[in-house]
C-alpha beads as a LAMMPS data file, in Angstrom:
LAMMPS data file: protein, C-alpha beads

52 atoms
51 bonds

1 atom types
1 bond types

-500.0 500.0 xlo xhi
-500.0 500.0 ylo yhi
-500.0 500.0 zlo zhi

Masses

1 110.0

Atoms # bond

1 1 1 0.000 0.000 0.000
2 1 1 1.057 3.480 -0.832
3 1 1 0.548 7.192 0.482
4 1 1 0.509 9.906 -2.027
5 1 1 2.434 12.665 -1.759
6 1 1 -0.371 15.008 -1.195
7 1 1 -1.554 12.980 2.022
8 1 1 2.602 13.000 3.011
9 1 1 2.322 17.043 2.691
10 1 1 -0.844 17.724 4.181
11 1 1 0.392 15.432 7.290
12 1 1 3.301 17.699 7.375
13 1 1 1.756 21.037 7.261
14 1 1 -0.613 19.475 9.873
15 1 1 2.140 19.072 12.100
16 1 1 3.656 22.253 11.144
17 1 1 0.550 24.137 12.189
18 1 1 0.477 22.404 15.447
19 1 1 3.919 22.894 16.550
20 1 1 3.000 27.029 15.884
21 1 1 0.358 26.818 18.141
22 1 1 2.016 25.499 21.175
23 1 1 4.886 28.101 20.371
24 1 1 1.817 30.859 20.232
25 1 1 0.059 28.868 23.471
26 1 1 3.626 28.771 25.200
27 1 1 4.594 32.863 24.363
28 1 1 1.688 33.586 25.972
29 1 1 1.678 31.351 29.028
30 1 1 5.531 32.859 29.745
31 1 1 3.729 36.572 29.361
32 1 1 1.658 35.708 31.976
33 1 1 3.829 34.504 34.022
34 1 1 5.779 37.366 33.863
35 1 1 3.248 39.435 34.908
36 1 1 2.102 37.549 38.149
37 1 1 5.898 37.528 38.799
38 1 1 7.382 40.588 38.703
39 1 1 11.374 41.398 38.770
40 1 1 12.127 43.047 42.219
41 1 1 14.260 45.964 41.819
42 1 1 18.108 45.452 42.030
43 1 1 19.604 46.854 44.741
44 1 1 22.609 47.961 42.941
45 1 1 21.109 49.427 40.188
46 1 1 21.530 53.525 41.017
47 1 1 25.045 52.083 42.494
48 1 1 27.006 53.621 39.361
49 1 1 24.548 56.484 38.434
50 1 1 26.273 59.565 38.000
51 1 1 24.840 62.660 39.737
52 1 1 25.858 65.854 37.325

Bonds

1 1 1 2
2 1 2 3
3 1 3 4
4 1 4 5
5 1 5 6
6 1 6 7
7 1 7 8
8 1 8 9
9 1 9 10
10 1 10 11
11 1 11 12
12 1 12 13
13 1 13 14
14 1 14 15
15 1 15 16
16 1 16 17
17 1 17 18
18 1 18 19
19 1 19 20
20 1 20 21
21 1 21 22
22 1 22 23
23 1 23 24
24 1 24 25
25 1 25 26
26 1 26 27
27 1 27 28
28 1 28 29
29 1 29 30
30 1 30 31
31 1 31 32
32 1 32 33
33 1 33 34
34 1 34 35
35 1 35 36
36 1 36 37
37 1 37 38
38 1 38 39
39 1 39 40
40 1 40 41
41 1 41 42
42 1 42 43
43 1 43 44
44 1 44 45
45 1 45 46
46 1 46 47
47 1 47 48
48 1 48 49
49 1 49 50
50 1 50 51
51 1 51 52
């Protein structure tokens, strides 16, 4: 038995398509993450700021 290479491609761009989405599903899952976990702000951070 065969597959033709149209069924070969479609299964392809099928998978294609689904690895975008988890890349879309896991952007936004690190986005929110970000936001329920904010940086705190380094204590050394005005340490070199120069004050002219």
């Amino acid at each position: 038995m065969s597959v033709s290479p149209n069924q070969i491609r479609a299964l392809e761009k099928r998978n294609k398509a689904g690895n975008f989405a988890k890349k879309i599903k896991a952007k936004t899952r690190r986005k929110m993450h970000d936001l329920s976990n904010p940086l705190e702000p380094d204590e050394f951070a005005d340490m070199w700021k120069d004050d002219e």
